[in-house]
N, C-alpha and C positions, 0 to 999 in steps of 0.2 A: 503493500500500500504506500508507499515513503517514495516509489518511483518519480512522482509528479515534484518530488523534492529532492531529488538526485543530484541536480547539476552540482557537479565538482567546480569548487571557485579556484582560479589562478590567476594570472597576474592583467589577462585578456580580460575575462570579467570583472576584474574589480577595475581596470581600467573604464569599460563602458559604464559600468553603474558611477563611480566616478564623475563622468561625464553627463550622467543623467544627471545626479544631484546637480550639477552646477549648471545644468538647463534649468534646473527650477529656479535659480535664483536668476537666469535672462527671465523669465518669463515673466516676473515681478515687471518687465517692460512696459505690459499690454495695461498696468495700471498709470503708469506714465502716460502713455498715450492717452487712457481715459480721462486722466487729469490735466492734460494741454487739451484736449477738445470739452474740456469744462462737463463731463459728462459727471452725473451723481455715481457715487460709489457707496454698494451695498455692503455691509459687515459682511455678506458670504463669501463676496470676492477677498477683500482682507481675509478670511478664515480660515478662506480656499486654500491661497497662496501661501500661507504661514504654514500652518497644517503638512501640506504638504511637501515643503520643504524641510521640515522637522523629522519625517518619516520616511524621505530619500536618506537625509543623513544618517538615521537611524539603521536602513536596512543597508546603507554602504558599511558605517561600522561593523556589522554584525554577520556581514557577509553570507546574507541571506537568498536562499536559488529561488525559494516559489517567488517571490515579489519579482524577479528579471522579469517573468513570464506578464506580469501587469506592466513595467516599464517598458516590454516592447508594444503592448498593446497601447499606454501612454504614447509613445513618438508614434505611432502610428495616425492616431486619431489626433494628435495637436499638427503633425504634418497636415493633415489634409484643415485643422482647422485654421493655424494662420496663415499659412496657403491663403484659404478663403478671405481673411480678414486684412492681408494686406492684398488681395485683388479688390477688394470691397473701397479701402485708402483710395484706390486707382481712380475709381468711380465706375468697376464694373458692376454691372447688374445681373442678380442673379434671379432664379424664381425663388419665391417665399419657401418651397419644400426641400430647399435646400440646405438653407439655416436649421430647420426643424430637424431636418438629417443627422447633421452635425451635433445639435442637442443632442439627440438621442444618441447618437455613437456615444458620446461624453459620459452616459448616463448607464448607456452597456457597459463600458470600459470600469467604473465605479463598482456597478453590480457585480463586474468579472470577478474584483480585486478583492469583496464581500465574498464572494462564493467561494476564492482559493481560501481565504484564513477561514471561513465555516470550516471549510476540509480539513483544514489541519487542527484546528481547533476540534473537529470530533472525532480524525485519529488519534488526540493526544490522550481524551477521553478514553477512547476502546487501548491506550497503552502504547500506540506508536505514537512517538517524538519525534522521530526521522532528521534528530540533531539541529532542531531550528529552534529558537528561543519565542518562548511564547509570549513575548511583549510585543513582537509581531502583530502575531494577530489581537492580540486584546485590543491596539490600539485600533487598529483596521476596523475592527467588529464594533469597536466602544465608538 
């Protein structure tokens, strides 16, 4: 059962998660822009961004394999989103189910990251650990 938490970390992994974390602090960008374009800023954006630059560093320290598996899903779905939002800058126009897309991707990708630490969280339960520290997912799930 511990397969899904396998990946052996060396020096290549801890290099890209590395690299992840310090995408989350460019991404703190996208509130710069909010705030040159005078736009209001919600506590979830602030909570968003914090949050989850707290639990990149976290699962870099900890050199943790099931979270790679959300970070790739991460660069995935922010590629195609500021893709979109710096085409959007340009002043291209897109259809309205496009944006909605893009939520939703955000929202799968969220739900994925919830359903890996469920799993681990109820192998640890049934007795496998599969050597990942459970503040992992406590935070994930909490």
């Amino acid at each position: 059962p511990c397969e899904f938490f396998s990946d052996h970390h060396n020096y290549a992994t801890s290099y890209w998660q590395f690299l992840f974390t310090l995408s989350k602090i460019a991404e703190f960008g996208d509130t710069v822009f909010l705030v040159l374009r005078k736009k209001k800023l919600i506590f979830l954006h602030w909570f968003h961004h914090a949050t989850v630059l707290f639990f990149s560093w976290i699962v870099f320290v900890t050199e943790d394999p099931a979270v790679r598996r959300g970070g790739i899903i991460n660069y995935s779905v922010h590629s195609v989103m500021y893709t979109y939002f710096a085409l959007r800058a340009l002043d291209f126009n897109f259809p309205v189910w496009l944006s909605k897309c893009i939520t939703s991707m955000q929202i799968g990708q969220f739900g994925a990251v919830v359903v890996f630490s469920i799993y681990g969280l109820g192998l640890r339960a049934t007795g496998f650990h599969c050597g990942r520290p459970l503040k992992n997912d406590v935070y994930i799930v909490g």
